[in-house]
VOKESE-199266 format. One record per residue (C-alpha): residue in one letter; x, y, z; residue number from 0. Coordinates in Angstrom, 3 decimals, decimal comma. Each point is the difference from the previous one (the first is absolute). Layout:
A|X|Y|Z|NUM
...
***
This chain:
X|-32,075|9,487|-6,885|0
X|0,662|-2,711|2,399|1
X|-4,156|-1,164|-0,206|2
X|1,075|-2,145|-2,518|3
X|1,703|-2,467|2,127|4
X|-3,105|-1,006|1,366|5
X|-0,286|-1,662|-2,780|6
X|2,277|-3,450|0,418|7
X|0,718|-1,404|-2,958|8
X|1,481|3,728|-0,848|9
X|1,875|0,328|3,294|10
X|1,544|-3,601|-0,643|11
X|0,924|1,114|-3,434|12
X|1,185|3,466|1,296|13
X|2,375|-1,489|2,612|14
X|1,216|-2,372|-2,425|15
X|0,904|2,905|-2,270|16
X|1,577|1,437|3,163|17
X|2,041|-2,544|0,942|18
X|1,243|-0,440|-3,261|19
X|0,874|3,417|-0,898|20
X|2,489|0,194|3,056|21
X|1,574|-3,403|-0,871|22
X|0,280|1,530|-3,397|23
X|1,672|3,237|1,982|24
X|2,460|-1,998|2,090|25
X|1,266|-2,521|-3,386|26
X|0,790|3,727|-1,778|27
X|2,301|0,598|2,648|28
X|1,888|-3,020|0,176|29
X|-0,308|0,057|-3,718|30
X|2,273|3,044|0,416|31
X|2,451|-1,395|2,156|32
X|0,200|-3,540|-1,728|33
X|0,812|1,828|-3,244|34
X|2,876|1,781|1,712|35
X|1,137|-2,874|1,840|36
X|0,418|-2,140|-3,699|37
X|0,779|2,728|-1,828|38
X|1,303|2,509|1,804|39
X|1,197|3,695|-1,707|40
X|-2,974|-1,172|-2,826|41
X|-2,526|-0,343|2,315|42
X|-1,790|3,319|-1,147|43
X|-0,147|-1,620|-3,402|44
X|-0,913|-3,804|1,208|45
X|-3,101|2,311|1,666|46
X|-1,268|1,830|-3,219|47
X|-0,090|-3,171|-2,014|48
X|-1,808|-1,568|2,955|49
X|-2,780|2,933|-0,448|50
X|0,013|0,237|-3,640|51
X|-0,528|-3,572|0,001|52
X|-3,102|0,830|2,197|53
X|-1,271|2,238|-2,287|54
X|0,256|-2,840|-2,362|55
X|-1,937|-2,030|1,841|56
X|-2,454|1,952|0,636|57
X|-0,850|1,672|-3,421|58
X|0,234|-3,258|-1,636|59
X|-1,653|-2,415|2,355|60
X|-2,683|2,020|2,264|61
X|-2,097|1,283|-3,428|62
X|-0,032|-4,134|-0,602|63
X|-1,097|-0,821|3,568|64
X|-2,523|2,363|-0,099|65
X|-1,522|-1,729|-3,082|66
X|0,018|-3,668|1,317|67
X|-1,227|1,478|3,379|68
X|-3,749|-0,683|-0,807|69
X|1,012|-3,711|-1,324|70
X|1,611|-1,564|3,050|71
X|-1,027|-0,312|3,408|72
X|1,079|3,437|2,310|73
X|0,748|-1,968|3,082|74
X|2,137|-2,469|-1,462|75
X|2,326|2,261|-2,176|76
X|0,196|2,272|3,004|77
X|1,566|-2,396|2,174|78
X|2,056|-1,489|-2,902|79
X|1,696|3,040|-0,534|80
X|0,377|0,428|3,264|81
X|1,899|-3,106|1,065|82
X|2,303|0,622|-3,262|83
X|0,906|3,190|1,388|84
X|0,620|-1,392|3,074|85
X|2,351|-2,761|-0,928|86
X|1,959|2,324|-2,303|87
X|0,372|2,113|3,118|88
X|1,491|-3,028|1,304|89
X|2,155|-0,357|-2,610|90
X|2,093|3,120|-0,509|91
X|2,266|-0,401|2,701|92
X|1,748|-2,877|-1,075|93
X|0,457|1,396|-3,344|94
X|3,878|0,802|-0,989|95
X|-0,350|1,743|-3,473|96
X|-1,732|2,749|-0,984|97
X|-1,620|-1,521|-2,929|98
X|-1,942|-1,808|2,396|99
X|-0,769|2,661|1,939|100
X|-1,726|1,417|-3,275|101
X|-1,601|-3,387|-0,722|102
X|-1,805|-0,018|3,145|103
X|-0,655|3,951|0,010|104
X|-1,935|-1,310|-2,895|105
X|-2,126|-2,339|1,181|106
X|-0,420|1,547|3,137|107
X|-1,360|3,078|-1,708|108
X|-2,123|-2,137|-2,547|109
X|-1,843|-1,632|2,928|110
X|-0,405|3,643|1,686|111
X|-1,236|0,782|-3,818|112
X|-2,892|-2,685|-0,238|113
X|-0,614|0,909|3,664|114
X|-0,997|3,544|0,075|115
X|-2,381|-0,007|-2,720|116
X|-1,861|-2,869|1,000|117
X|-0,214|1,440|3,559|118
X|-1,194|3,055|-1,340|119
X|-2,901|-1,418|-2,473|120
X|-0,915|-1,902|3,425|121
X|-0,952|2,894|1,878|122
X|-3,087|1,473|-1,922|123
X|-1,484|-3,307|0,369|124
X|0,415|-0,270|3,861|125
X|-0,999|3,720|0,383|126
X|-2,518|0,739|-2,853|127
X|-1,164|3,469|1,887|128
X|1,785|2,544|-1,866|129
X|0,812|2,077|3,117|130
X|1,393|-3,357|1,998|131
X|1,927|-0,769|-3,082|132
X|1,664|3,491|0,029|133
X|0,674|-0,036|3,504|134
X|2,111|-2,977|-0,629|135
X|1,945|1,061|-2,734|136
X|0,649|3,047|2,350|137
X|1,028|-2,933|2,497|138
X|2,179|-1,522|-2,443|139
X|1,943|2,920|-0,719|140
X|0,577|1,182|3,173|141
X|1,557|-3,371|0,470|142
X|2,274|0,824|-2,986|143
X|1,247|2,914|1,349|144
X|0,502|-0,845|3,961|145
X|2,251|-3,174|-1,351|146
X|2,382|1,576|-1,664|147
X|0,418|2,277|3,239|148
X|-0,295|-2,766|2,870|149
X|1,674|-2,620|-1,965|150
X|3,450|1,450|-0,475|151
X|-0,188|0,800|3,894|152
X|-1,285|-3,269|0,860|153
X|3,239|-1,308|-1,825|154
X|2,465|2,082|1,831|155
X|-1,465|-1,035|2,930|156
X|0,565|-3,734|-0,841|157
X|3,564|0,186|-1,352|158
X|1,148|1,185|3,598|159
X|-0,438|-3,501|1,386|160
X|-0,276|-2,075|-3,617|161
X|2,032|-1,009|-3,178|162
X|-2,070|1,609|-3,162|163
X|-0,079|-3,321|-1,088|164
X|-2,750|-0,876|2,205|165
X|-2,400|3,061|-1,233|166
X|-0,495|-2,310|-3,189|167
X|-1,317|-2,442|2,757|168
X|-2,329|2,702|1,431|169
X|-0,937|0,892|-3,097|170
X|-0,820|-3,947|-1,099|171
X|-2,170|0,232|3,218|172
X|-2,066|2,819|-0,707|173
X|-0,597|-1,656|-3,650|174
X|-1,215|-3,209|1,931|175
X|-1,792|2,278|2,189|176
X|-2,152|1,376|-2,983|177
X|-0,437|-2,987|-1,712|178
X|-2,070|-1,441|3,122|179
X|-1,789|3,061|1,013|180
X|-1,197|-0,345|-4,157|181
X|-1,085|-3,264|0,735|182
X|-2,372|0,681|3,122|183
X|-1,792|1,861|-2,350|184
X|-3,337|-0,455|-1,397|185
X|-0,034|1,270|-3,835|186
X|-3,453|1,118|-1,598|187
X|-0,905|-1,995|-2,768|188
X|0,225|1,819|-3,095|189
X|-2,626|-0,158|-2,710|190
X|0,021|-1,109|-3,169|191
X|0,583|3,112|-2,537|192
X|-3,459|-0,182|-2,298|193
X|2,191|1,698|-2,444|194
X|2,122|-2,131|-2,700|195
X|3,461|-0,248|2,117|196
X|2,991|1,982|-1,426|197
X|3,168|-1,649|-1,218|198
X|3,257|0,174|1,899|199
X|1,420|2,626|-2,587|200
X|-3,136|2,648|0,572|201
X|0,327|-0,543|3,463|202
X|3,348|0,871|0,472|203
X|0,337|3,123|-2,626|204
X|-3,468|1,151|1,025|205
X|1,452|2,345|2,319|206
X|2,611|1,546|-2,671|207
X|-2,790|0,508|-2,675|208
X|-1,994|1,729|2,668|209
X|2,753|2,017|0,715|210
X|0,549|0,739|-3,369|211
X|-3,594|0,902|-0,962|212
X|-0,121|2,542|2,830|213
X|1,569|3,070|-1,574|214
X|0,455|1,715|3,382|215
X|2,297|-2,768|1,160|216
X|1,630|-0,304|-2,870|217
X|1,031|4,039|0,116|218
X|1,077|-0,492|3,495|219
X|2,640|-3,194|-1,178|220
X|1,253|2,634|-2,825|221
X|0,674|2,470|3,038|222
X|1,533|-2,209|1,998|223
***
């Protein structure tokens, strides 16, 4: 699994996603304790809206990303997403309503929706090999799932000596971080589709009709 990071475009991209994923980890801590800290007994509830506000996001915004992926440069939007995540990061400690808390959730989560899928569509073209490109999404994943162990540790650990305040700082950092490990990288050029290109509106429902024309898939989303 780890052959892949021979490859270094892929293991600058990889770190990135690394370093960004525990940022991500440490700002949903102090997301917790900010909420409690402005609103205190409604915290619980400040939290939901923050994560159904996510899901928000990323239903409505990531199908869109994904669509304009193939018409803007990679790089670029990478690291523009990047530094907006960071500077809301730097943001939401000096925030002293909760409507603002939401308004940034927002964004926050809109950059992380814009982010992902372009990251994702970048991959295939670094690693074409179909057995290199599953080894990284194996990668990927595994990075998934150790954050949400290491970074809830990694913020206990850190709130012995520091306010939580300053995790949004850490987590600014690691955004930073990302954005210039993406730009050390060396993006293949993609080629022009011989194909007549597909509007922004195919694009972005192709994956529901799809869905929709598969009967098996459609069976399993009546089961479930």
């Amino acid at each position: 699994m780890l052959a892949v990071l021979a490859n270094r475009t892929y293991r600058h991209l990889f770190l990135a996603q690394v370093i960004a994923l525990v940022g991500t980890g440490l700002a949903t801590v102090a997301l917790g304790l900010l909420a409690y800290d402005i609103a205190g007994a409604d915290a619980g509830a400040v939290l939901g809206t923050a994560l159904a506000i996510k899901m928000i996001a990323y239903v409505g915004i990531a199908p869109i990303a994904g669509a304009y992926a193939d018409r803007l440069p990679r790089k670029s939007l990478l690291v523009a997403m990047d530094v907006v995540r960071g500077a809301v990061a730097l943001m939401l400690p000096f925030v002293d309503a909760v409507w603002q808390i939401y308004v940034l959730i927002f964004v926050l989560q809109s950059a992380s929706a814009v982010f992902t899928p372009t990251f994702q569509a970048t991959i295939p073209e670094i690693l074409p090999d179909e057995e290199d490109y599953t080894q990284a999404l194996s990668l990927s994943r595994l990075a998934y799932d150790l954050e949400s162990l290491l970074s809830p540790m990694l913020a206990a650990a850190l709130l012995a000596i520091i306010n939580f305040h300053w995790l949004f700082a850490g987590t600014s950092v690691g955004f930073i971080a990302s954005a210039l490990l993406v730009t050390t990288t060396v993006l293949p050029h993609r080629k022009a589709a011989a194909k007549k290109v597909e509007g922004i509106w195919l694009k972005t429902t192709r994956g529901m009709r799809i869905y929709l024309k598969t009967p098996r898939l459609v069976g399993l989303l009546a089961v479930t």
